[in-house]
C-alpha positions in Angstrom: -28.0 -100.9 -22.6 -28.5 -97.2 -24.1 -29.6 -95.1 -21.2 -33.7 -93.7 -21.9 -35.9 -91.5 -20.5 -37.4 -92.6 -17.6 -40.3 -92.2 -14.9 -41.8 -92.9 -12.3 -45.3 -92.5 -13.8 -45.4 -91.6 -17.8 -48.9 -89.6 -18.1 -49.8 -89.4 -22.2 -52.2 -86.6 -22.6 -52.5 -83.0 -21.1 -55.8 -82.4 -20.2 -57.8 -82.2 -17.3 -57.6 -85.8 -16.5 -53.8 -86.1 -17.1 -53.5 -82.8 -15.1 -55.1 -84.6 -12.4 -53.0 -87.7 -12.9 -49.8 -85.7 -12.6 -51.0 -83.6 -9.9 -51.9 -87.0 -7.4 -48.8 -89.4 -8.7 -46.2 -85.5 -7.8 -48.3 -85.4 -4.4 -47.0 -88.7 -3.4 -43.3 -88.0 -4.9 -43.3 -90.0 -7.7 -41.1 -88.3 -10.8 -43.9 -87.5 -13.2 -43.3 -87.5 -17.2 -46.3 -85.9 -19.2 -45.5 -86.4 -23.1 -48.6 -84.3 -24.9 -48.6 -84.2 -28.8 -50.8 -81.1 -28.0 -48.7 -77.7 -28.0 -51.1 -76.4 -25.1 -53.4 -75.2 -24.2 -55.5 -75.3 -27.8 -55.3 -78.3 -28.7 -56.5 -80.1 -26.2 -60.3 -80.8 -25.4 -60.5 -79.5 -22.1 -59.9 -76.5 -23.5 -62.4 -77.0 -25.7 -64.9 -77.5 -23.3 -67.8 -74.3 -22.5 -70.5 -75.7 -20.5 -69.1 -76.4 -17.3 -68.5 -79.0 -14.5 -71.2 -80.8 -12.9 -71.3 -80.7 -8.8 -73.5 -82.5 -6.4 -74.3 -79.6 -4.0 -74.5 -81.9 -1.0 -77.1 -84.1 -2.8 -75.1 -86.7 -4.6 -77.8 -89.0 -4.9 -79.7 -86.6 -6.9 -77.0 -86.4 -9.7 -76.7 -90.1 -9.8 -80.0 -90.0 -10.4 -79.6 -87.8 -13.2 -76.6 -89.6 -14.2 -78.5 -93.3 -14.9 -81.4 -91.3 -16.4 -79.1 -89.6 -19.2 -76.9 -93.3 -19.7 -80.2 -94.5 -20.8 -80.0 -97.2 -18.0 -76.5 -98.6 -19.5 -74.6 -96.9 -16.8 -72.7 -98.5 -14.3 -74.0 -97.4 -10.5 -71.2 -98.6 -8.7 -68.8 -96.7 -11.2 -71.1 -93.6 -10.6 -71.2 -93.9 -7.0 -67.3 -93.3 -7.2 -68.2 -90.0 -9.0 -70.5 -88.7 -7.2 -68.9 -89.1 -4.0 -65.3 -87.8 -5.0 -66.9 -85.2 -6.7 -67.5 -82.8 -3.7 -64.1 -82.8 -2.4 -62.1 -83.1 -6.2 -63.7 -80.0 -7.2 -62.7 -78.2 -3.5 -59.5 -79.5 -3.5 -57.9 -79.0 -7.0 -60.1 -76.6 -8.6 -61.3 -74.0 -6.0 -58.5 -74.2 -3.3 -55.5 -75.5 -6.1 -56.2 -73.5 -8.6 -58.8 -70.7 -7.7 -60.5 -71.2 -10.7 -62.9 -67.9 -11.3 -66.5 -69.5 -11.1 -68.6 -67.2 -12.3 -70.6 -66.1 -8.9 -74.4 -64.8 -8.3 -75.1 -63.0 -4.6 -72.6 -64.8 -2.1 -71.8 -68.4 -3.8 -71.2 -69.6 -7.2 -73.7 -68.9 -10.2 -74.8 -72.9 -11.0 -76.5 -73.5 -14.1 -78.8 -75.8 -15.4 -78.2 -78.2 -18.5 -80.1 -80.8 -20.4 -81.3 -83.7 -18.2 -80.0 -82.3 -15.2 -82.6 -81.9 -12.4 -81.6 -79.1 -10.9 -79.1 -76.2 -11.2 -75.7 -77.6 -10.3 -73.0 -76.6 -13.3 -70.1 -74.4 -12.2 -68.8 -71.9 -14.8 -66.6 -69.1 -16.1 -69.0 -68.0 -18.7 -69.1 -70.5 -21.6 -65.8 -71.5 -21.4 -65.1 -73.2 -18.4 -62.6 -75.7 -20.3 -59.8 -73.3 -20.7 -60.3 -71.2 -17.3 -59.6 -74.5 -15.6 -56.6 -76.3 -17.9 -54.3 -73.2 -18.4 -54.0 -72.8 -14.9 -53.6 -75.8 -13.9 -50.9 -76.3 -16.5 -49.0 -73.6 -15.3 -49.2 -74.7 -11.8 -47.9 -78.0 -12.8 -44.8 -75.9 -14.4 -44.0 -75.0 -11.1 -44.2 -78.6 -9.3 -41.5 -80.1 -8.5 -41.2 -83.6 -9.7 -43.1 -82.9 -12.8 -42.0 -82.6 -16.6 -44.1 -81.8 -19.4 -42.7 -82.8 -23.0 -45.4 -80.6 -25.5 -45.0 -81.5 -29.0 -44.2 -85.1 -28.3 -46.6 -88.3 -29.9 -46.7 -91.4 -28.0 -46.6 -93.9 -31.0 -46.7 -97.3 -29.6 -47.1 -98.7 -25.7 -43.7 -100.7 -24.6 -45.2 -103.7 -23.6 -43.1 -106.7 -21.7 -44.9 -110.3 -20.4 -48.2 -108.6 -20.3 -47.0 -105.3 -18.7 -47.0 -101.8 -20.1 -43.2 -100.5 -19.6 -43.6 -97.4 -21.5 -44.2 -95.9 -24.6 -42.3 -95.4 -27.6 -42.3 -91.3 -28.5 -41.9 -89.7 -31.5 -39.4 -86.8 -29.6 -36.7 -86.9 -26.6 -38.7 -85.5 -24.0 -35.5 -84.0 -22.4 -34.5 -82.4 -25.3 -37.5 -82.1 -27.6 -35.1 -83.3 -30.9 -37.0 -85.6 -33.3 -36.4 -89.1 -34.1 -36.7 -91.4 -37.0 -36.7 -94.3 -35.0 -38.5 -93.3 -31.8 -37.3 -92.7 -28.3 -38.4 -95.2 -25.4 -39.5 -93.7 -22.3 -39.6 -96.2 -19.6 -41.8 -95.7 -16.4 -42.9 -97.9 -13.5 -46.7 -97.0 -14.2 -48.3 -95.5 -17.8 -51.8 -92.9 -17.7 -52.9 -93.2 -21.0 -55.3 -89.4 -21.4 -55.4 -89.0 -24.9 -58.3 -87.5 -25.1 -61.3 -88.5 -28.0 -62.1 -89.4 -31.4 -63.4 -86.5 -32.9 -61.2 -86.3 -36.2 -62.5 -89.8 -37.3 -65.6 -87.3 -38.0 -65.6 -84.7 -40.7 -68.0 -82.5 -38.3 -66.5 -82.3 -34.5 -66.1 -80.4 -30.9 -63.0 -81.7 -30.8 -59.9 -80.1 -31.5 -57.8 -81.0 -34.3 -55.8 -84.4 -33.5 -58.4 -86.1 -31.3 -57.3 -89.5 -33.4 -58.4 -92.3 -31.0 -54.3 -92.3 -29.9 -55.1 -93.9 -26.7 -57.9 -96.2 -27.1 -56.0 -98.0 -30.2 -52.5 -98.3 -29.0 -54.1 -99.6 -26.1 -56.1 -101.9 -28.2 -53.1 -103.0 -30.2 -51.2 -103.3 -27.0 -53.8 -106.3 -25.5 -56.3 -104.1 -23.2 -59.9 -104.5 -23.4 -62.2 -101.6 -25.2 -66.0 -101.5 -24.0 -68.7 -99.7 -25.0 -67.2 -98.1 -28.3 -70.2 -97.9 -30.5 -71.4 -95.2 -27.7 -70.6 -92.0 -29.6 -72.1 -89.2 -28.5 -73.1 -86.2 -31.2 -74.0 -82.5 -30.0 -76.9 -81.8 -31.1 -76.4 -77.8 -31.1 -73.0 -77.4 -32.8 -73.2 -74.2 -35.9 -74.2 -75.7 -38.6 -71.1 -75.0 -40.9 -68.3 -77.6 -41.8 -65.9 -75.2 -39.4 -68.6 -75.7 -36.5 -68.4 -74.1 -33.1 -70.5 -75.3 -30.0 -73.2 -73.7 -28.7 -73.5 -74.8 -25.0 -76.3 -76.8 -23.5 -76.2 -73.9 -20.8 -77.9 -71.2 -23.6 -80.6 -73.9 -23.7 -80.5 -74.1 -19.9 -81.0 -70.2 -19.6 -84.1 -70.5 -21.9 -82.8 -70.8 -25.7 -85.4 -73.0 -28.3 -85.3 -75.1 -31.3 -86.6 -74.3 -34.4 -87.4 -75.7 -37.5 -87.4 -73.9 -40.7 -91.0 -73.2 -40.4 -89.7 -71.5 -36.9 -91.8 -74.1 -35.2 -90.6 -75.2 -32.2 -90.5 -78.7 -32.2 -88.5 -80.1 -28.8 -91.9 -80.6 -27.3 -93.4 -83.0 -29.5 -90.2 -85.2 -29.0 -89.9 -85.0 -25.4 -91.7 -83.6 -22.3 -88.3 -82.2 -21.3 -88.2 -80.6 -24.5 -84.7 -78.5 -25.1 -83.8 -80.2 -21.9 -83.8 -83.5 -22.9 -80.8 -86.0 -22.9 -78.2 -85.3 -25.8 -79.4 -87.8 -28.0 -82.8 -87.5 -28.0 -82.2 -84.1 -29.2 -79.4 -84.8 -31.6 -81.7 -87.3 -33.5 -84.8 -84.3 -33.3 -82.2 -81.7 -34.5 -81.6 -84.4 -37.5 -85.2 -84.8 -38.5 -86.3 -81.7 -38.2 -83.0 -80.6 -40.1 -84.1 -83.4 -42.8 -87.7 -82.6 -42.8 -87.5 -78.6 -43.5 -84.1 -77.6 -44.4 -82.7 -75.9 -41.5 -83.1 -75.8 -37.3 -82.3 -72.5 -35.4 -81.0 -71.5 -32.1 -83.2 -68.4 -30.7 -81.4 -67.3 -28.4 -84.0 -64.4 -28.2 -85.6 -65.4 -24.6 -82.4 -64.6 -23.0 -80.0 -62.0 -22.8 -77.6 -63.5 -25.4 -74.7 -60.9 -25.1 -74.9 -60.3 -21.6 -75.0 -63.8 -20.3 -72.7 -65.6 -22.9 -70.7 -62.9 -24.1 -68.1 -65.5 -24.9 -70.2 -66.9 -27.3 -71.5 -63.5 -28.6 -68.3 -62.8 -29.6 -67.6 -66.0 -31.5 -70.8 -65.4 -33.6 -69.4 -62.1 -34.3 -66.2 -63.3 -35.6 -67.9 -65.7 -37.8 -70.7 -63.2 -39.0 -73.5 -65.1 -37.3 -76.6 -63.1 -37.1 -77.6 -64.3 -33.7 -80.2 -62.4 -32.9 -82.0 -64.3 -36.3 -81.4 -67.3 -34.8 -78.4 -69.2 -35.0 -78.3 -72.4 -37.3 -77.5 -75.9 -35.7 -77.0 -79.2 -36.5 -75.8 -82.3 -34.0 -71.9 -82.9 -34.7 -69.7 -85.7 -33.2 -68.7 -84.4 -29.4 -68.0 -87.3 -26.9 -67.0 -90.9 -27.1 -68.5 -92.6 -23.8 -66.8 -95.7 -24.3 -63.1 -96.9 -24.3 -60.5 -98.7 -22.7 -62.2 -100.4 -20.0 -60.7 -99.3 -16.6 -62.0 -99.9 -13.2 -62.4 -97.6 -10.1 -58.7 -96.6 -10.2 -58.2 -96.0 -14.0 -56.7 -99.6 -14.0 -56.7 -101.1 -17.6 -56.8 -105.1 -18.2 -52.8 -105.0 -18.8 -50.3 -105.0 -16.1 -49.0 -101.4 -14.8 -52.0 -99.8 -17.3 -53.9 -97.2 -16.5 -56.8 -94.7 -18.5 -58.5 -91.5 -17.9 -60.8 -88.9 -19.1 -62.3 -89.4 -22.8 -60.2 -92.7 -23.5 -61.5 -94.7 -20.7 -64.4 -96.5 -20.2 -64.8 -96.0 -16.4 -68.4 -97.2 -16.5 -70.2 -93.7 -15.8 -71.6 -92.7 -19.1 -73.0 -95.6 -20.4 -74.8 -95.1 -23.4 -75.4 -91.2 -23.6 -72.9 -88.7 -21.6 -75.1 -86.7 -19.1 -73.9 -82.7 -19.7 -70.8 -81.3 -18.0 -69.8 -84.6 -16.5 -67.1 -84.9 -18.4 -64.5 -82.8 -16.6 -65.7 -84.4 -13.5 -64.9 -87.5 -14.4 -61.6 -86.8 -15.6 -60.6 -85.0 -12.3 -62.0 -87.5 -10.0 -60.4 -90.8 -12.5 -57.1 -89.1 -13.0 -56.6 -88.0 -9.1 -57.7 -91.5 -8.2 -55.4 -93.3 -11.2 -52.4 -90.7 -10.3 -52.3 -91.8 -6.6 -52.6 -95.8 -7.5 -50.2 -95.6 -10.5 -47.2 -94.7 -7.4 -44.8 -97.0 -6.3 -43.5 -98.6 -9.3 -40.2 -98.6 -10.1 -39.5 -98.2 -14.1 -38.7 -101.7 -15.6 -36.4 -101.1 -18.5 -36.5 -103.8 -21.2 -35.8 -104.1 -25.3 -37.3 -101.5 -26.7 -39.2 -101.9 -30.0 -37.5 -99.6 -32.8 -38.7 -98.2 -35.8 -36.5 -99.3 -39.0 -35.3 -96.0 -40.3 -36.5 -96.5 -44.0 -37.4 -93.4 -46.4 -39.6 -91.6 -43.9 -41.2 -89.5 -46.2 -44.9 -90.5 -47.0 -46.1 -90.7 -50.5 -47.1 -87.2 -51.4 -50.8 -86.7 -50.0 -51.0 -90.1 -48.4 -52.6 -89.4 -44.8 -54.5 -86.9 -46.2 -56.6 -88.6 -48.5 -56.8 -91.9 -46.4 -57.9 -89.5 -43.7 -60.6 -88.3 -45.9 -62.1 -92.0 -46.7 -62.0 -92.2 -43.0 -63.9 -89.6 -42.2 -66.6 -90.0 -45.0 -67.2 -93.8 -43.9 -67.5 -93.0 -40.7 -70.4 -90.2 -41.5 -72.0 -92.3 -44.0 -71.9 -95.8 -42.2 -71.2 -94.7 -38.3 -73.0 -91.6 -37.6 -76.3 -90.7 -35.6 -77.9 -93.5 -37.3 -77.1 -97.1 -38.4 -77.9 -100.2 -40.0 -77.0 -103.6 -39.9 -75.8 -103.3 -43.6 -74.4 -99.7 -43.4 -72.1 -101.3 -40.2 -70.7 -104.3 -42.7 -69.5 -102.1 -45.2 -68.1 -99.7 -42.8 -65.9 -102.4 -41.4 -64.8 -104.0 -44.7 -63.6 -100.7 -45.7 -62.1 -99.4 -42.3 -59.9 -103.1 -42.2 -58.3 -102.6 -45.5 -57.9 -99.1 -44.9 -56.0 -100.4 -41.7 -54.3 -103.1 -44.2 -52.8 -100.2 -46.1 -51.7 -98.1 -43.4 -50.2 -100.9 -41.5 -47.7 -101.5 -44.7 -45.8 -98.1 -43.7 -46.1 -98.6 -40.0 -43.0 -99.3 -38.1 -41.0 -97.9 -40.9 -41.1 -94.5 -39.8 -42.3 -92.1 -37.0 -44.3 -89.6 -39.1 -47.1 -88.4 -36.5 -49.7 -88.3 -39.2 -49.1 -91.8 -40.3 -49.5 -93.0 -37.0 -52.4 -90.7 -36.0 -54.2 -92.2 -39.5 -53.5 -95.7 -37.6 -55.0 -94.9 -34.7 -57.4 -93.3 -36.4 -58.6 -96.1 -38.3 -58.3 -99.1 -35.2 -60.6 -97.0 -33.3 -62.7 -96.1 -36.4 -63.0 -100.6 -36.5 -63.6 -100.8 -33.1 -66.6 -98.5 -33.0 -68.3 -100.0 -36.2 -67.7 -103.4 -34.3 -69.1 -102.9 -31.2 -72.3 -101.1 -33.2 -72.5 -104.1 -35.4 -72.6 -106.3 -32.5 -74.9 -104.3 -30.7 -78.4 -105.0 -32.1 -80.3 -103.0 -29.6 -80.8 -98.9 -30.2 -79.6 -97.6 -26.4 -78.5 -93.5 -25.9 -76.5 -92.5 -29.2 -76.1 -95.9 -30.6 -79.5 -96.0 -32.5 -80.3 -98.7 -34.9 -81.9 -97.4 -38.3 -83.9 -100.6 -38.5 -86.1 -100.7 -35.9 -88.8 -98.5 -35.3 -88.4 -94.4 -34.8 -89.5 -93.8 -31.4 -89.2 -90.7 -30.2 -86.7 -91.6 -26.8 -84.6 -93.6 -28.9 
C-alpha cells in the first residue's frame, strides 16, 4: 500500500481548543499532526475573541451557578462541574505558567472584569482582545515542541472512517509538503480531535472569521456521530451595526456602557432587572425590538473612559470612522453555536477513536445560551482533557476513499451564489426568531441546496465546494433541531408563542 501521512493523534483545527489538544496528546509523547485550513493566527476564532476568559477565583460553585443561570436551565451540571473544576488549574498551567499570557493587572493581581450574567468580577484580560494575546503564543510555543506538526493551509474534507472507527481524514494538501491534490491525501492517525471551530459564514452578519463553515460538526455528521443541541445559536447582541461588523465586548457593558434606542432611551431595564447585564439573548432579542421599533440602538460608551480602558477597541472605531463618542450603533449578529457534536467528559464522540472540542462540540456546558467568556475555557479544559485520552492509539491504516479526478474546476460563480442562498435562508428562516412554518421552508430549501452540491462532491477537492457542503449539512441540522424543538429556551426562541420578556 502507498505510504500516507501518519499520527499518532490528527488534531483538525488551530485554535485554542486544538492548541490544547496538541499541547496534552505531545505531553504524553504521542506524534501530534495539526492540519488547520486557517493560515494563522487570523483566521481562526480564538483570535477573534475580545472579552476574555472566565475564572472561578476559588469559588467554583459560584460560576456554575452563573453557568446554569445563563443556559437557561438546559445546561448539563455534571458537564459543568468538569469546567469549573479544571478551570483553576487549566488556566495556571497552560496560560499563566505555559505561556505567560500578559493579563492585564490592577494593584498586585490580575484586573478581572465583569460581563453579562456573571455574578461577580472574574474575566481575565489583555484589554479587549484576549483571543489573540493567548493563541499566537501558544502557536508559537507549539512550533517549538517536539513531537508536534502543524500543516496551515490544509482542509480536512472528509473523516476516514473504517467498521465504525475514525482512521483519519482525507486533506485537501500533503501535510509534509504543503503540495495540493486533486484527489486528496489521507492522513492516517490512531486518534482524530476534530476543532473546527463554528458556523458563522452560514450567517451573512458574524463574529466569526471568514471560513467558520460548520467543517467539523458536518463531516462528523456525515461520518455517523451524533449532533445535539444545534438549533442553540447564539447571536451578539452588540456587534456594529454594519454588514462588515465588528464586536463590541460584553466587557464595555461590564465597565458601565448603555443601550439606547433611537429616541436615546435606555431601554435594558424595562426588559430585565439585570438590564445591560442580562444573559446574551435576552438582550439580543431587546437589541432587535428596540432596533425594529425606532430605527436604530446605540452603544454610549460615555459613562466610561472609552479610550483609556478599551483602547483596542477605540482604535477599531477610528479605523472605521465610528464616532464613538455619539454612541456607537449595534445590532445582535450571529456569534456562538452552543451545540454540536455531542461528546462526553473527554471530547469523546459517539464513533470509535472520535473526539471534539471547542465551538464544534457539544460538551454539555452551554446549553441553550453561552454564558460570556466561557468559551475559551471550555476549549482549554475539553482539548487538554481530549488531548491526554486521545493517546495510545496506534494509527490503523486502511483503503482510503479517493476523490475521482474529474474537471475540478467549478462552474464559474458556483459556491458563491449557492453560498449566498445559504446565507439569506438562514437569516430569513433561522435567525433570532422562528416559526414553525419559517423552519419548513428553511429545510426544503437547505436539502436541495445539499442535493445540488452533493452532485460535484467527490469529484474534486476544491475547498469552497466542500466548505459550501459543510456549510449546508450544518445549515439542515440546525433548522432541524429548531423545528423539532417546539419550546422557546436561550437563543432558540419560537416566534409563535407569546413575547415575554426572558424569552
Amino acid at each position: 500500500m502507498t505510504e500516507y501521512p501518519t499520527a499518532d493523534v490528527l488534531v483538525v483545527g488551530s485554535g485554542i481548543a486544538g492548541c490544547a489538544a496538541a499541547l496534552a496528546a505531545a505531553r504524553d509523547g504521542a506524534d501530534v499532526l495539526v492540519a488547520t485550513k486557517a493560515e494563522r493566527p487570523e483566521q481562526t476564532s480564538s483570535d477573534w475573541a475580545q472579552g476574555g476568559i472566565a475564572t472561578t477565583r476559588g469559588d467554583p460553585e459560584s460560576l456554575k451557578a452563573d453557568i446554569l443561570d445563563a443556559s437557561d436551565g438546559e445546561a448539563d451540571p455534571e458537564a459543568v462541574d468538569v469546567l469549573v473544576e479544571d478551570a483553576a488549574d487549566a488556566v495556571e498551567d497552560v496560560l499563566v505558567d505555559t505561556l505567560d499570557v500578559p493579563f492585564d493587572e490592577a494593584g498586585d493581581g490580575f484586573d478581572f472584569a465583569r460581563e453579562a450574567a456573571h455574578s461577580e468580577e472574574r474575566i481575565l484580560h489583555v484589554d479587549a482582545s484576549t483571543g489573540q494575546h493567548v493563541l499566537r503564543p501558544f502557536l508559537s510555543f507549539l512550533d517549538e515542541r517536539d513531537g508536534v506538526r502543524i500543516a496551515e493551509d490544509t482542509a480536512a474534507l472528509d473523516l476516514i472512517t473504517d467498521e465504525g472507527r475514525v482512521c483519519g481524514a482525507l486533506l485537501d494538501r500533503d501535510p509534509e509538503t504543503g503540495e495540493s491534490s486533486t484527489t486528496g491525501v489521507p492522513a492516517f492517525a490512531g486518534s482524530t480531535v476534530l476543532a473546527t471551530g463554528g458556523i458563522g459564514s452560514l450567517y451573512r452578519r458574524s463574529t466569526n472569521p471568514a471560513g467558520a463553515t460548520g467543517d467539523g460538526v458536518a463531516m462528523a455528521a456525515l461520518a455517523g456521530a451524533d449532533v445535539e443541541d444545534a438549533e442553540y445559536v447564539q447571536f451578539h447582541p452588540t456587534a456594529y451595526d454594519d454588514a462588515d461588523p465588528f464586536l463590541l465586548s460584553e466587557a464595555v457593558r461590564g465597565e458601565g456602557a448603555l443601550l439606547r434606542n433611537a429616541d436615546g432611551e435606555r431601554f435594558m431595564p424595562d426588559y430585565h432587572e439585570a438590564a445591560e447585564l442580562a444573559p446574551r439573548d435576552v438582550v439580543a432579542r431587546a437589541v432587535a425590538r428596540e432596533r425594529a421599533a425606532t430605527g436604530e440602538v446605540t452603544l454610549d460608551v460615555s459613562p466610561l473612559d472609552f479610550a483609556g480602558d478599551f483602547p483596542d477597541l477605540a482604535a477599531t472605531c477610528e479605523s472605521r470612522g465610528v464616532d464613538w463618542e455619539s454612541g456607537i450603533p449595534v445590532a445582535p449578529c450571529e456569534h456562538f453555536l452552543c451545540g454540536g457534536v455531542d461528546v462526553d467528559s473527554e471530547g469523546r464522540a459517539s464513533l470509535d477513536r472520535l473526539f471534539a472540542v471547542g465551538e464544534c462540540a457539544r460538551t454539555g456546558v452551554h446549553g441553550a445560551n453561552r454564558l460570556a467568556s466561557t468559551s475559551l475555557l471550555e476549549g482549554l479544559v475539553w482539548g487538554l482533557r481530549a488531548g491526554e485520552a486521545a493517546t495510545g492509539r496506534d494509527p490503523a491504516v486502511v483503503e482510503p476513499p479517493e476523490l475521482l479526478d474529474r474537471d475540478p474546476d467549478l462552474p464559474a460563480g458556483f459556491a458563491e451564489e449557492k453560498f449566498h442562498r445559504l446565507r439569506r435562508v438562514m437569516d430569513e428562516y433561522v435567525g433570532l426568531r422562528r416559526s414553525e412554518s419559517d423552519l419548513k421552508r428553511a429545510q426544503s430549501v437547505l436539502r436541495r441546496l445539499k442535493g445540488e452540491v452533493d452532485a460535484y462532491v467527490r469529484t474534486r477537492t476544491a475547498r469552497d465546494l466542500y466548505e459550501l457542503r459543510n456549510a449546508a449539512v450544518t445549515g439542515l441540522l440546525v433548522a432541524r433541531a429548531a423545528g423539532e424543538n417546539e419550546q422557546s429556551a436561550g437563543c432558540h426562541y419560537r416566534a409563535e408563542e407569546p413575547v415575554d420578556a426572558g424569552h
